[in-house]
C-alpha positions in Angstrom: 0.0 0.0 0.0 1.1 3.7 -0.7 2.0 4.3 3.2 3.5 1.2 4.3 7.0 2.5 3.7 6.1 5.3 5.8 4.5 2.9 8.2 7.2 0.4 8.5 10.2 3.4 9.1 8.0 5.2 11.8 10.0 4.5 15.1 9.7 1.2 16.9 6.4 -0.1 15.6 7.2 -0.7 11.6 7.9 -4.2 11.4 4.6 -5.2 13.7 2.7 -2.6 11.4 3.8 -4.4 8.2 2.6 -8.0 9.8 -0.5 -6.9 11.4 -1.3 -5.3 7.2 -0.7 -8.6 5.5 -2.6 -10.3 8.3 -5.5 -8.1 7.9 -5.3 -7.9 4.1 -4.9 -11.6 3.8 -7.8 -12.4 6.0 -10.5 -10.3 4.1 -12.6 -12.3 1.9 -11.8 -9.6 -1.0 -9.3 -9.6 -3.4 -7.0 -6.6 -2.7 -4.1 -4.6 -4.4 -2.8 -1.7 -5.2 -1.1 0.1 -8.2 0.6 3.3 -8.8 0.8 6.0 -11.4 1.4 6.8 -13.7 3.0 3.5 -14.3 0.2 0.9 -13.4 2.5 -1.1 -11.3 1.4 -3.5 -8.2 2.8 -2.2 -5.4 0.5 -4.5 -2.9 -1.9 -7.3 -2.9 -3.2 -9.8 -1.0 -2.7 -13.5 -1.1 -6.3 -13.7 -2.7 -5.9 -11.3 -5.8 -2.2 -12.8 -6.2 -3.7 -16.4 -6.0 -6.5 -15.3 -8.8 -4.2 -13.9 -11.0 -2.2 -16.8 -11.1 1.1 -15.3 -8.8 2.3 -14.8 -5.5 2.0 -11.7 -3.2 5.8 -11.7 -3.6 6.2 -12.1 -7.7 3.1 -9.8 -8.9 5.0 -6.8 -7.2 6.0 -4.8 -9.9 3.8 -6.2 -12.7 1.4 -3.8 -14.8 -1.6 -3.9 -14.4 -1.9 -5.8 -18.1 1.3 -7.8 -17.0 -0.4 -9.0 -13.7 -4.0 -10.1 -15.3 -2.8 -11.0 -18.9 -4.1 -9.3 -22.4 -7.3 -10.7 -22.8 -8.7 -9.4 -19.3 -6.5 -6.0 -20.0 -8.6 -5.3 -22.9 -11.9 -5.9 -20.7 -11.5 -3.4 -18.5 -8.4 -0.8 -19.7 -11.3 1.7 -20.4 -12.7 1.2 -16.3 -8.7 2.0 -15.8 -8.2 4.5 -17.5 -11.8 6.4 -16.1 -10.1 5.7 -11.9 -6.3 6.8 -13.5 -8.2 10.3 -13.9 -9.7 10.6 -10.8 -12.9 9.0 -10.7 -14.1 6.0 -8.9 -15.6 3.2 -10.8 -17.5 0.1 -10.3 -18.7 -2.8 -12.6 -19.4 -6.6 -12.7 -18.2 -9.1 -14.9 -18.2 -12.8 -16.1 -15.1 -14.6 -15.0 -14.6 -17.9 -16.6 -12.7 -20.3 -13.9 -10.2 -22.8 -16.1 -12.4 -25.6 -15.0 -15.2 -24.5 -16.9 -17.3 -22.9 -14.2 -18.5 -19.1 -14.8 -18.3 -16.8 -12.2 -19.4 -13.3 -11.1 -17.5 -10.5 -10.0 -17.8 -7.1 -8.9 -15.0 -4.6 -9.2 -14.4 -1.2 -7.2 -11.1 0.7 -8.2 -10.8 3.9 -5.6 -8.1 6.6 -6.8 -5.6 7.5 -3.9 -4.6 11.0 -4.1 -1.6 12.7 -1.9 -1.2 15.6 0.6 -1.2 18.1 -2.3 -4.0 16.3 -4.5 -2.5 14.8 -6.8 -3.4 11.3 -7.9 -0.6 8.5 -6.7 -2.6 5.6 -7.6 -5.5 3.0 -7.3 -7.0 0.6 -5.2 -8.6 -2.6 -6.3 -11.5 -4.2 -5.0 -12.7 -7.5 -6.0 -15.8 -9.2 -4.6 -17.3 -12.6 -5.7 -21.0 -11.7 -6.4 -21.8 -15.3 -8.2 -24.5 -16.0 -5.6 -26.4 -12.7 -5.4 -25.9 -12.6 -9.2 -27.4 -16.4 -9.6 -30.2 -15.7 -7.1 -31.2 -12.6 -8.8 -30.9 -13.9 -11.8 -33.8 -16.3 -10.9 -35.6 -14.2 -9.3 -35.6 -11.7 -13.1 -36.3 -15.0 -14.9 -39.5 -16.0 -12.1 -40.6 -12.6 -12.8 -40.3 -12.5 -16.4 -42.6 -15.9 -16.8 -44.7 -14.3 -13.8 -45.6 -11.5 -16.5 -45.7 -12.9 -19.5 -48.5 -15.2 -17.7 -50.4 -12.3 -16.0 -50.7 -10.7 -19.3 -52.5 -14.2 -21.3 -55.0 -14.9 -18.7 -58.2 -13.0 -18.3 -58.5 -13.0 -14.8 -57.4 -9.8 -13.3 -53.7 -10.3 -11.3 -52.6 -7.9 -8.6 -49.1 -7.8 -6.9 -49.3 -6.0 -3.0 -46.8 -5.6 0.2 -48.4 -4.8 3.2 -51.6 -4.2 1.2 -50.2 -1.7 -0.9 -50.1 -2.7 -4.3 -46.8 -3.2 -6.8 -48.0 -4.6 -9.7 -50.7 -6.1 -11.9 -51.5 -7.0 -15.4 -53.9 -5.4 -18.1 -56.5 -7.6 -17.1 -56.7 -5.1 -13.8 -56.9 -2.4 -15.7 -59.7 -3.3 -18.4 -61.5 -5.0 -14.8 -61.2 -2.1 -13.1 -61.1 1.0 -15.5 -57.8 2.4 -13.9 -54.0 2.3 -15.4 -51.4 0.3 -14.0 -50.3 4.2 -12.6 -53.2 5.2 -10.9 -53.4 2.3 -8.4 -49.4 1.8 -7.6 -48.9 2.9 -4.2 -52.7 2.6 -3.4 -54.0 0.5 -0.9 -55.9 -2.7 -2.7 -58.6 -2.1 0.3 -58.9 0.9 -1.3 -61.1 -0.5 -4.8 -63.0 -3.1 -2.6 -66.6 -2.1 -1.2 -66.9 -1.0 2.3 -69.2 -3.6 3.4 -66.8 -6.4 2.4 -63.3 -4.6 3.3 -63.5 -5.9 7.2 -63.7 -9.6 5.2 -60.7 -8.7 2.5 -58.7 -7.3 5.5 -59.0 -9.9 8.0 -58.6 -12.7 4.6 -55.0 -11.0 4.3 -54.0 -10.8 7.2 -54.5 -14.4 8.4 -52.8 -15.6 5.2 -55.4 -17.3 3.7 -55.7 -18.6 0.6 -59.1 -19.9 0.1 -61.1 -18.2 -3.0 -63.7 -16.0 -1.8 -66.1 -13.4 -3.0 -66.6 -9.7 -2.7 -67.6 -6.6 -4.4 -65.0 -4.0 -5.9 -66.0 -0.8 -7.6 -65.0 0.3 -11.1 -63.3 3.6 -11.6 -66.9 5.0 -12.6 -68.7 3.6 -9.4 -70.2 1.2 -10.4 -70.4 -2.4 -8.5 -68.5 -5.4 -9.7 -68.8 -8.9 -8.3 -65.8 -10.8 -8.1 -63.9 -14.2 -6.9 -61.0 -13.5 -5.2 -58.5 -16.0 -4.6 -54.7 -14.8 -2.8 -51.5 -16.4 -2.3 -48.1 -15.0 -0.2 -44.8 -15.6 -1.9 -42.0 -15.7 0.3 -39.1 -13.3 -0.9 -35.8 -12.3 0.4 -36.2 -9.0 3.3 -40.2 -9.2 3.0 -42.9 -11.5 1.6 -45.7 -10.2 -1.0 -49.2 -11.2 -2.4 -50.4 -12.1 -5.2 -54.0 -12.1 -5.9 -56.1 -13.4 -8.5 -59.6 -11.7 -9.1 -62.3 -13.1 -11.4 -65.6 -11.2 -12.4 -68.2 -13.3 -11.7 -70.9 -10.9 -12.6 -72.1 -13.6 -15.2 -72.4 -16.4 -12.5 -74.2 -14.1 -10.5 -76.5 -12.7 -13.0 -77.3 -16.7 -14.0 -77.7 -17.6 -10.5 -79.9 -14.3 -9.5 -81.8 -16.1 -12.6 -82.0 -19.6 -11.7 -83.2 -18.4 -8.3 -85.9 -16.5 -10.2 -86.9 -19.6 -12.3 -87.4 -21.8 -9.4 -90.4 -19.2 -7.9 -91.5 -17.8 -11.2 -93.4 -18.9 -14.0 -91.2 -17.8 -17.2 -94.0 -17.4 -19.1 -95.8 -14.5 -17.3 -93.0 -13.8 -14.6 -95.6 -14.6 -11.8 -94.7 -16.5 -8.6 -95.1 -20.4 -9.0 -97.1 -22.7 -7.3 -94.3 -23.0 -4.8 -94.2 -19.6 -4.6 -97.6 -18.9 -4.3 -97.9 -21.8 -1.4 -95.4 -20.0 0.6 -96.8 -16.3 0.1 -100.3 -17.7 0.3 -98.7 -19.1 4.1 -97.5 -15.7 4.8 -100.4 -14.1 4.7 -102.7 -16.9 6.5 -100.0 -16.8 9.1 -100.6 -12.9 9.6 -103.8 -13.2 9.4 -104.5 -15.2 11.9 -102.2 -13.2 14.2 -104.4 -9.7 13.5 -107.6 -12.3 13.3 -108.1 -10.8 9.9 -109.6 -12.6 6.9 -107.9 -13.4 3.4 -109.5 -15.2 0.4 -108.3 -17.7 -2.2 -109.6 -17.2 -6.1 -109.4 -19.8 -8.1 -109.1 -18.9 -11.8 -109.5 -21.0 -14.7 -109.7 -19.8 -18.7 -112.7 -21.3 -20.7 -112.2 -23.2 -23.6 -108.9 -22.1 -23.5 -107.7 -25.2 -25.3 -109.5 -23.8 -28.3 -107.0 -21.0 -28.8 -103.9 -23.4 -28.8 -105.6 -25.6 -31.1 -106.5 -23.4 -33.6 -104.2 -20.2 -33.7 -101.1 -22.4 -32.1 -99.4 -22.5 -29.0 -97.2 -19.2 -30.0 -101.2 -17.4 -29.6 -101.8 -19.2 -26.6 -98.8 -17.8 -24.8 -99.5 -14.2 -25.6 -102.9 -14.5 -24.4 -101.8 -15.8 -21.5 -99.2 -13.2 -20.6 -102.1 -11.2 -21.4 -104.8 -12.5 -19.0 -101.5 -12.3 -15.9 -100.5 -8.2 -16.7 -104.9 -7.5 -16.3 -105.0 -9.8 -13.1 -102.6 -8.0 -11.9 -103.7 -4.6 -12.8 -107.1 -5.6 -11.1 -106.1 -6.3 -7.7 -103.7 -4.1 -4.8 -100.3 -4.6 -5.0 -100.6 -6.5 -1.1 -102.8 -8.8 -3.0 -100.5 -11.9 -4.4 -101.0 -12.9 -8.5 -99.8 -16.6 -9.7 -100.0 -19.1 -12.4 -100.0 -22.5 -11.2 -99.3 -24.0 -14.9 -101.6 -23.8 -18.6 -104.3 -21.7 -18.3 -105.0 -21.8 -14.1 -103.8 -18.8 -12.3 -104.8 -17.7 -8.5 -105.3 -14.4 -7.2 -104.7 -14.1 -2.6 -106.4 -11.4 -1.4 -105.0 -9.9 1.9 -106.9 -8.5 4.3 -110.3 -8.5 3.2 -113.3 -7.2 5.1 -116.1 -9.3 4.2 -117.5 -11.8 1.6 -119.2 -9.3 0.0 -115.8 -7.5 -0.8 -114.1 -10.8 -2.0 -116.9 -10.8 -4.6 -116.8 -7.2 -6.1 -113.1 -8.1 -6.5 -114.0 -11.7 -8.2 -116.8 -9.5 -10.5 -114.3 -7.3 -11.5 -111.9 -9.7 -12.8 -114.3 -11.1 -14.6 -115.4 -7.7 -16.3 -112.1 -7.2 -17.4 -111.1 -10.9 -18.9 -114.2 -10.3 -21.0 -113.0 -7.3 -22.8 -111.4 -8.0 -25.9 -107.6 -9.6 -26.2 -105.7 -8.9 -29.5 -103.3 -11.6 -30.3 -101.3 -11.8 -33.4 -103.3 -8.8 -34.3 -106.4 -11.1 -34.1 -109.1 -9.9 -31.6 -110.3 -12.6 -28.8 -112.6 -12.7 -26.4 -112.4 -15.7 -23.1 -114.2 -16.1 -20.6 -112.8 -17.0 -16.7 -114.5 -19.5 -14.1 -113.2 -18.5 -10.8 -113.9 -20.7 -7.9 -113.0 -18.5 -4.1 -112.5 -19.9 -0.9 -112.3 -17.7 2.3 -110.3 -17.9 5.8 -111.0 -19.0 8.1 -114.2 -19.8 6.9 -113.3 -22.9 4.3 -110.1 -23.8 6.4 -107.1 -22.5 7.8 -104.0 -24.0 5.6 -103.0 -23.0 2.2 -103.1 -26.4 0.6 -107.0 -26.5 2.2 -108.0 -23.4 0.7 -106.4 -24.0 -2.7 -108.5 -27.4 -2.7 -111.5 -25.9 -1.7 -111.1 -22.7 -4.4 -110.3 -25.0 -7.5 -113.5 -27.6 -6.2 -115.6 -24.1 -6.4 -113.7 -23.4 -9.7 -114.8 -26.7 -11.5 -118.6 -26.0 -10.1 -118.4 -22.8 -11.6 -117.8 -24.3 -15.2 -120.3 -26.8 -14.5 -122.4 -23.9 -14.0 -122.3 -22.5 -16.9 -118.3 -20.9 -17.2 -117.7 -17.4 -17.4 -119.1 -17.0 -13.2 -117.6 -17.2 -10.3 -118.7 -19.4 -7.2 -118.3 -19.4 -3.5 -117.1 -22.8 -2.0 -119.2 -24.6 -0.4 -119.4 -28.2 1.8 -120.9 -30.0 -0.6 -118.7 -29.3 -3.6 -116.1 -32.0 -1.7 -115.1 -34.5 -4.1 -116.8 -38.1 -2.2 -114.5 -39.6 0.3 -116.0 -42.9 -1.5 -113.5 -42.2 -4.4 -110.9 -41.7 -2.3 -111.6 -45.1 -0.5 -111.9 -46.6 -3.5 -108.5 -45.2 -5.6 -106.4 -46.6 -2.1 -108.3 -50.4 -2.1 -106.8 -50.4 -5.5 -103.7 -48.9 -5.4 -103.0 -51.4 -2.2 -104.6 -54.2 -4.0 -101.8 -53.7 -6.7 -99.3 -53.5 -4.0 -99.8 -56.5 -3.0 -100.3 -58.3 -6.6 -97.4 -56.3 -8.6 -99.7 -54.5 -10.9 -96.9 -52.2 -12.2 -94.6 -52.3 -14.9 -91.6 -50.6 -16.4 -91.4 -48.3 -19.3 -88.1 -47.6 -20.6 -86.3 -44.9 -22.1 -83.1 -44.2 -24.1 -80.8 -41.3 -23.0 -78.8 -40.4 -26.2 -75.4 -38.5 -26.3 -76.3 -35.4 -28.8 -72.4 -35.4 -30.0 -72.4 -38.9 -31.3 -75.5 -40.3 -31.3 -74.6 -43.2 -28.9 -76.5 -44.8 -25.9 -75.8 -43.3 -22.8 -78.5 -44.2 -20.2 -81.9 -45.8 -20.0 -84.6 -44.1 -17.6 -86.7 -46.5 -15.5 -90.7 -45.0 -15.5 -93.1 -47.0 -13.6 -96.9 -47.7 -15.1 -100.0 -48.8 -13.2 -101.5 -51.4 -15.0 -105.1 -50.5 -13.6 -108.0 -52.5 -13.4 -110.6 -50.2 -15.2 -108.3 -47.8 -16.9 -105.7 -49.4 -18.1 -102.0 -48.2 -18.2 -102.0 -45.0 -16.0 -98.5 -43.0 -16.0 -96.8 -42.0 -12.2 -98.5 -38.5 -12.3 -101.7 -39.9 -11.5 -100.6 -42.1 -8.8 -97.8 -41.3 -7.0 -98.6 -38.1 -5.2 -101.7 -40.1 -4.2 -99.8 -42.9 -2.8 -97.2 -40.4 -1.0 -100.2 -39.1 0.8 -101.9 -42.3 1.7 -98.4 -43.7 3.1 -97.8 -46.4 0.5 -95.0 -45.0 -1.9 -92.5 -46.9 -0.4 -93.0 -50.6 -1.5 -93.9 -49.1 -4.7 -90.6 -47.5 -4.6 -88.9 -50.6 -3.5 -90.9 -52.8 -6.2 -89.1 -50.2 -9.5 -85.6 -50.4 -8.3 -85.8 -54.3 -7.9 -87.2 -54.7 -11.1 -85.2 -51.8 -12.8 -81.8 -53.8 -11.2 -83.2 -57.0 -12.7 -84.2 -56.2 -16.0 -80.9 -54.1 -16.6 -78.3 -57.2 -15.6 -80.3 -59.4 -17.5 -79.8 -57.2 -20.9 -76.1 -56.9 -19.7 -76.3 -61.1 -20.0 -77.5 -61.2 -23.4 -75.0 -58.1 -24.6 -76.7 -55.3 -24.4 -77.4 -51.6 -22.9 -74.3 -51.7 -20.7 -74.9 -48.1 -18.9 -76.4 -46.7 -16.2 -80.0 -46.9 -15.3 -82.1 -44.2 -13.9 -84.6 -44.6 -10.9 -86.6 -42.0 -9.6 -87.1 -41.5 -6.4 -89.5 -39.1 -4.1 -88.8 -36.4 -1.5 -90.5 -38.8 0.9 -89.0 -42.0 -0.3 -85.7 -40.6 -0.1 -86.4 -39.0 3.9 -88.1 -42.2 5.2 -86.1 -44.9 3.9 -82.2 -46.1 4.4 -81.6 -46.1 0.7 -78.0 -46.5 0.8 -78.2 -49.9 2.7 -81.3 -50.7 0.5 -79.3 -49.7 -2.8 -76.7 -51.7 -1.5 -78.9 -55.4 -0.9 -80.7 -54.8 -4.3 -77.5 -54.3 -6.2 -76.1 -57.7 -4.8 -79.2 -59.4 -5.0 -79.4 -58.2 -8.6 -76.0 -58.7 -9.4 -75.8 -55.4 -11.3 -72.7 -53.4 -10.8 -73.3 -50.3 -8.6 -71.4 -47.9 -11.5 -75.1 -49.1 -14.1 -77.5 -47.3 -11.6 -78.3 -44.0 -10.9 -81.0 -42.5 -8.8 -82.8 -39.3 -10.1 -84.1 -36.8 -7.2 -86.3 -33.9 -7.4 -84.7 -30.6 -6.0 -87.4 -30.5 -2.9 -85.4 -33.3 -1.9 -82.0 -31.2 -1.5 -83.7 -28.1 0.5 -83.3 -30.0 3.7 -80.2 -29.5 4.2 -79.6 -31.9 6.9 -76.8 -34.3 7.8 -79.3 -37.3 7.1 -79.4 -35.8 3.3 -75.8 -35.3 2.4 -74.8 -38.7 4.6 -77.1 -40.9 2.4 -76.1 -38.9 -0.6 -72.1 -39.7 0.3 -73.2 -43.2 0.9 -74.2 -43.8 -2.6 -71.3 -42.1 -4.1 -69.2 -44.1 -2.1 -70.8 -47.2 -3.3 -70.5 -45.7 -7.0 -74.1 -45.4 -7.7 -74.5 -41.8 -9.8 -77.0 -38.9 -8.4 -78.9 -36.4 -10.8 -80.9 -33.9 -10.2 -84.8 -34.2 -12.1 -86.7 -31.9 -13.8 -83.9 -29.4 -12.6 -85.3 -25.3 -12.7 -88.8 -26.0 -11.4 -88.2 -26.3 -7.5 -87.8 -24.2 -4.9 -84.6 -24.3 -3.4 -81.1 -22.4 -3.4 -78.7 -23.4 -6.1 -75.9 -23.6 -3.0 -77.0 -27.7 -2.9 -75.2 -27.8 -6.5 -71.9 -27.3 -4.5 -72.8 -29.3 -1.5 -73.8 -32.4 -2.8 -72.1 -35.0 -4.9 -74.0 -34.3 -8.0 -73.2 -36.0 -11.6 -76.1 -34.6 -14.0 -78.8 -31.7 -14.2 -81.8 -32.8 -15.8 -83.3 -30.1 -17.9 -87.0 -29.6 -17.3 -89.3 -30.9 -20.7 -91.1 -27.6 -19.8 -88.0 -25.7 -20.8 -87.2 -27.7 -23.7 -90.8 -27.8 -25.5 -91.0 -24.3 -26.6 -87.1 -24.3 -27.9 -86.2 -22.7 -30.2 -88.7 -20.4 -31.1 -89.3 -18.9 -27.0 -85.9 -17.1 -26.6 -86.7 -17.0 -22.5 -86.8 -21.0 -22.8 -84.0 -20.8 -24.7 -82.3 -18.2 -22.5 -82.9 -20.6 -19.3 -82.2 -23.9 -21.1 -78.7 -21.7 -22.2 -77.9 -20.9 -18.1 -78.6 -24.6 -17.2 -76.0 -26.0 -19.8 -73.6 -23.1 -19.1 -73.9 -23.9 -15.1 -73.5 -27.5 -15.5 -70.3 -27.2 -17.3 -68.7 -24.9 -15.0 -70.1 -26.9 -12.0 -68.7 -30.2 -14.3 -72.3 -31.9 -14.0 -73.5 -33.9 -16.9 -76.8 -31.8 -18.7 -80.0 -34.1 -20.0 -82.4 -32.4 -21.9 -85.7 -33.9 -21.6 -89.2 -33.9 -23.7 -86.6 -33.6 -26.9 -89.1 -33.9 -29.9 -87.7 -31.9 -33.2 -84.8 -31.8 -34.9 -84.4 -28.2 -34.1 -84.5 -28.8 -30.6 -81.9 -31.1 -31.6 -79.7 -28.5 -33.1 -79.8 -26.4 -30.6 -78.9 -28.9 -27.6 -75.7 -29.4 -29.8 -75.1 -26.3 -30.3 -75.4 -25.1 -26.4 -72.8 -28.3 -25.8 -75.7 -30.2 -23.7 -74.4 -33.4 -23.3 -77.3 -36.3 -23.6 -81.1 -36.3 -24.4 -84.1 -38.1 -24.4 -87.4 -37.9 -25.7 -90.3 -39.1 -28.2 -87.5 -37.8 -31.2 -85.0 -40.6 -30.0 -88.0 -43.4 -28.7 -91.2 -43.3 -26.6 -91.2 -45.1 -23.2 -91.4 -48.5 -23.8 -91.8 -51.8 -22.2 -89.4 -54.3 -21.9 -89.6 -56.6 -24.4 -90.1 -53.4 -26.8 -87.0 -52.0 -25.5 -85.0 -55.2 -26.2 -85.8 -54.9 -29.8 -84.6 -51.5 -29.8 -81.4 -51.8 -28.4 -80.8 -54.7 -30.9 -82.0 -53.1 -33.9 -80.0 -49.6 -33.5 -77.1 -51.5 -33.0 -76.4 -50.6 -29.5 -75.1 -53.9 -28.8 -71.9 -53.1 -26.1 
C-alpha cells in the first residue's frame, strides 16, 4: 500500500505494522491490491488477488496492471482503468470464466488515492465474488419474467401488493377495473374493494389465507362489480408479498340471480309459481290469523282455452296468456298476491279483506275485465274465466286446504255455466267414496305387482350413442288401463304407500338391466326415480346396496334421479345418504332441474353427476328465446359446476340442433323413442345396433 514504507520506518512499531497489514489484508474475503501511477504497477496485494491472477504476493510486485491479469482481461476493463487513472471511482461486474469451466461473477471497485497536495498517486482494487447474489437474482428476473408474460394471457385480473399496498398487476386489472397500471401503484388494494366487504378482505389477508372467496370491488366509474378473489403469499428475500387473483363473476351471479328466479316464477308471465304462491299464500294466512283478519283464495281458470292453442297455435296461446296475468294484476292491490300454477289456471290471494261481500266485487271485476277484448297476433279474442273462491277461516285455515276448496268451487263454476264465479261450499267436496276406493286399488296392486316398467333411451347429442336408460313406472289399472306416475304417485305419498312401490321399481329396474347386460346389451347406467318422501323415510343406501347384490348389477349401471325438494333439507341425514351412494358408486342427478324451490348452494354441496333439464323448458325451444335463454344458463352452469346436462321432452330436430349447439351433453325424448316396455326395448337396443 502507498504508506507502508512510511509505516514500516515510523520508530519502533514498523515491522509489527507491516505483519499486522498482511494479516488483515490476507484475512479479508476480498481480493486486494494496489497500483501506482502513472506506471500501473502492483505495489500491494493480498494473497487472494495474487492467487486469482495466477502469482504470489511476492512475484506480482512490480507487474502492470496488463502484465499481472494477462491481455485478454486488460482489454476488458483498460477503459474502467483509465476512467479511476483520472480521478474517478468506478465500479462494474463481470463474467469470469474459472479454467475448470465454471463461470463466475465479479464485482470490481477501483478507488483513486490521491496525496497531501491532491494529486493522484494511484488506485485501489476491489474485487468481490458476487456469483450468488448474481445467480439468485438472476432467478428471481427470470421468475418474474414468466410471472408476467403469464399475467398478461390470462383473463383473470392479477394484482401484486406488500403490506396491502399494491406493486403490480397486469392489463386484465386495468380493463376490470377501468384504472391504469399508474393510478393504483402505491394505493391501498382495500382501497377499490366495497366498504361492506373490506373488514372480510382485511381480515382474509392478514391471516394468510388462501381460500377463494367473493366480494364486491368498484370500477373507476362507481359502479359495482362482483368478483372471486383468490390470494397467495410468496415468500421473498427481506419481505414477503401477495399475489391475488380476481375473477368477475358478474355472469355467475347474473345466471344464479336467474336460476333463483326460475325456481319461484313462471317464465311465461313472470308470476310467482305454485311454490311460490304456497309460501306467500302461508304468509299471509299466518298474519292473518295473528291480527284475526280474513284473506280469500280465487281460483281462476280460462274457458275453452284449449281452443285457442288448437286453432291459432301454442305461439297465440302464450300471448294470451301473458295477457290475462298483466290485467289480473292490474285488477287487484299490490298487497294482493297474482300466480300461475301451470296452462291456463292462475290464483289471485287477497289480503286482508273485510267481508265476503268484498271478495266478490273483487271476483266480478276480474271477470269484467277478462271479457273485454284480447288482441293476439293482431287477431281480436274474447275468453271467458271460471273463478272458484274460498275464504279464511271460513273454508279452512292451511294454504293447501284453501287452494282445494277454491279449484272444487272453480270446476262447479264451469259446471255452471263458465264465465261466473262461485263461493265454496261443503258439498262441492269430491266423495271420500272415491278416495276409498283409488287406495283399495292402489293397495290391492301393491300386494299383486300391478306395475310395470317403461323404458327410455338417454342419447349422447355429440355422437348419437346410448348413454343411459330411464326407468318410468306404469300402473297397470283394473278399469283404466295403463296409468303414468302423475296420477298415482302423489296419491300414494299421501296415503303412506310409496314406499313398497318404490322398492318394487328399483328391484325390477336392477333385474331387468343385468339381464340385458347377459345377453349383450345396454351396458350403462339406469335411472330410478325416487320421491322427496322416499328418499327422507327410507335407508336407501343400505337398500341400494342389498338390491345391487341381490341383482347382481354393478353399482357404476344405476343412478337415482331426485327432485330438487329433496335437497332443500339441508340436513346431515341428506348429504350422509347422498355420500353413501357415491361411495358405493351409484350416480346422483338432479330431475326436472329449474322448477323447485330451493337455493342453487345444494349444487356445491352435494355429490351431484347430471342436471336434468326440465321438458317444460325444452318444449318451446327454439322459437321462445326465454326457454332458450334458461335452457342456455342450465348447460352453461352444469359445465362450469362439471355436471353432466339431460335435456328432456326432446321432440324436433331443431330442438336437436340447438342442444348441440349449447354443448348439452345427452337427451331423451319421443325424437329418440317413446317409453317402452321391456320386451319393446330389447328390440330396440338390438336393432339400432347398441349392442356393447
Amino acid at each position: 500500500m502507498p504508506d507502508s514504507s512510511n509505516a514500516a520506518n515510523a520508530p519502533g512499531q514498523g515491522g509489527s505494522s507491516d505483519s499486522l497489514l498482511r494479516l488483515i489484508a490476507d484475512s479479508v474475503p476480498a481480493l486486494m491490491a494496489y497500483y501506482d501511477l502513472p506506471g500501473l504497477r502492483c505495489q500491494f496485494a493480498n494473497q487472494g488477488y495474487a492467487a486469482y491472477n495466477g502469482h504470489s504476493t511476492e512475484s506480482i510486485l512490480g507487474l502492470t496492471v496488463q502484465e499481472a491479469i494477462g491481455d485478454k482481461a486488460w482489454q476488458a476493463i483498460e477503459p474502467h482503468v483509465e476512467r479511476c487513472a483520472q480521478g474517478a471511482r468506478v465500479k462494474y461486474t463481470r463474467e469470469q470464466t474459472l479454467p475448470n469451466g465454471e463461470t463466475r461473477m465479479i464485482e470490481v471497485t477501483l478507488i483513486p488515492h490521491f496525496g497531501d497536495a491532491g494529486q493522484q498517486l494511484g488506485s485501489f482494487v476491489l474485487i468481490t465474488d458476487i456469483t450468488e447474489r448474481w445467480r439468485a437474482e438472476r432467478e428471481v428476473r427470470q421468475s418474474e419474467e414468466r410471472m408476467r408474460k403469464f399475467t398478461e394471457a390470462t383473463d383473470e385480473a392479477i394484482v401484486f401488493h406488500r403490506d396491502g399496498l399494491i406493486t403490480d398487476g397486469n392489463e386484465a386489472l386495468t380493463r376490470l377495473t377501468g384504472y391504469s397500471l399508474q393510478e393504483v401503484i402505491g394505493l391501498s388494494i382495500f382501497n377499490f374493494i366495497s366498504p361492506e366487504w373490506r373488514a372480510t378482505a382485511l381480515e382474509y389477508t392478514r391471516s394468510g389465507r388462501e381460500d377463494p372467496y367473493e366480494v364486491t370491488i368498484r370500477h373507476k366509474d362507481g359502479h359495482a362489480i362482483p368478483v372471486e378473489v383468490v390470494g397467495k403469499t410468496m415468500p421473498r428475500h427481506h419481505a414477503d408479498y401477495r399475489i391475488v387473483v380476481v375473477r368477475d363473476i358478474t355472469a355467475r351471479k347474473q345466471a344464479q340471480e336467474r336460476e333463483a328466479f326460475i325456481a319461484l316464477h313462471d317464465t311465461l308471465t313472470q308470476l310467482p309459481n305454485r311454490h311460490f304462491l304456497m309460501e306467500q299464500l302461508s304468509q299471509v294466512l299466518s298474519l292473518a290469523r295473528r291480527r284475526h283478519g280474513r284473506a280469500a283464495v280465487l281460483f281462476v281458470n280460462l274457458d275453452h282455452f284449449k281452443t285457442v292453442n288448437d286453432s291459432l297455435g301454442h305461439h297465440a296461446g302464450d300471448q294470451l296468456l301473458r295477457n290475462v296475468a298483466e290485467r289480473l294484476r292490474q285488477g287487484v292491490r299490490d298487497a294482493d298476491v297474482v300466480a300461475r300454477l301451470g296452462g291456463d289456471e292462475f290464483v289471485v290471494v287477497l289480503t286482508d279483506v273485510q267481508s265476503q261481500d268484498d271478495v266478490a266485487m273483487v271476483a266480478d271485476k276480474l271477470l269484467a275485465s277478462m271479457h273485454g277484448v284480447f288482441t293476439v297476433d293482431q287477431l281480436p279474442l274474447t275468453i271467458s274465466p271460471s273463478i272458484g273462491i274460498s275464504l279464511f277461516p271460513d273454508h279452512g285455515g292451511s294454504a293447501d286446504v284453501l287452494l282445494r276448496c277454491a279449484d272444487a268451487a272453480m270446476h262447479h263454476a264451469k259446471e255452471s255455466g263458465r264465465g261466473n264465479r262461485q263461493f265454496y261450499v261443503s258439498s262441492m267436496d269430491a266423495s271420500a267414496l272415491d278416495v276409498l276406493q283409488q287406495e283399495r286399488q292402489l293397495r290391492e296392486a301393491i300386494a299383486h305387482n300391478h306395475f310395470v316398467l317403461h323404458y327410455q333411451p338417454q342419447i349422447c347429442l355429440a355422437d348419437g350413442t346410448l348413454q343411459g336408460l330411464e326407468a318410468l313406472v306404469r300402473w297397470r289399472h283394473p278399469e283404466r288401463g295403463l296409468v303414468g306416475p302423475d296420477e298415482f304417485i302423489t296419491f300414494s305419498e299421501s296415503r303412506g304407500l310409496i314406499t313398497p312401490i318404490g322398492r318394487w321399481v328399483m328391484r325390477e329396474a336392477c333385474r331387468q338391466l343385468k339381464a340385458w347386460q347377459d345377453q349383450g346389451l345396454a351396458l350403462v347406467p339406469m335411472a330410478v326415480n325416487f320421491s322427496a318422501l322416499e328418499f327422507r323415510q327410507r335407508d336407501v343406501a343400505a337398500e341400494i346396496a342389498a338390491v345391487l347384490l341381490e341383482t347382481g348389477l354393478a353399482p357404476q349401471y344405476l343412478e337415482i334421479e331426485l327432485t330438487e325438494s329433496v335437497l332443500m333439507h339441508q340436513t346431515g341425514q341428506v348429504l350422509g345418504t347422498l355420500n353413501a351412494l357415491k361411495a358405493l358408486g351409484v350416480g346422483i342427478s338432479i330431475d326436472d332441474f329449474g322448477t323447485g324451490y330451493s337455493s342453487l348452494a345444494y349444487l356445491k354441496r352435494y355429490p351431484i353427476d347430471k342436471l336434468k333439464i326440465d321438458r317444460s323448458f325444452v318444449a318451446d325451444t327454439p322459437g321462445n328465446s326465454d326457454d332458450v335463454a334458461i335452457v342456455t344458463a342450465i348447460i352453461q352452469m352444469g359445465r362450469s359446476l362439471q355436471l353432466k346436462t339431460v335435456a328432456e321432452g326432446v321432440e324436433t330436430q331443431a330442438q336437436i340442433d340447438l342442444l348441440a349447439g349449447l354443448g348439452c351433453d345427452l337427451m331423451q325424448g319421443f325424437v329418440v323413442a317413446m317409453p317402452m316396455d321391456g320386451e319393446t326395448a330389447r328390440v330396440w337396443l338390438t336393432n339400432h345396433g347398441v349392442e356393447q
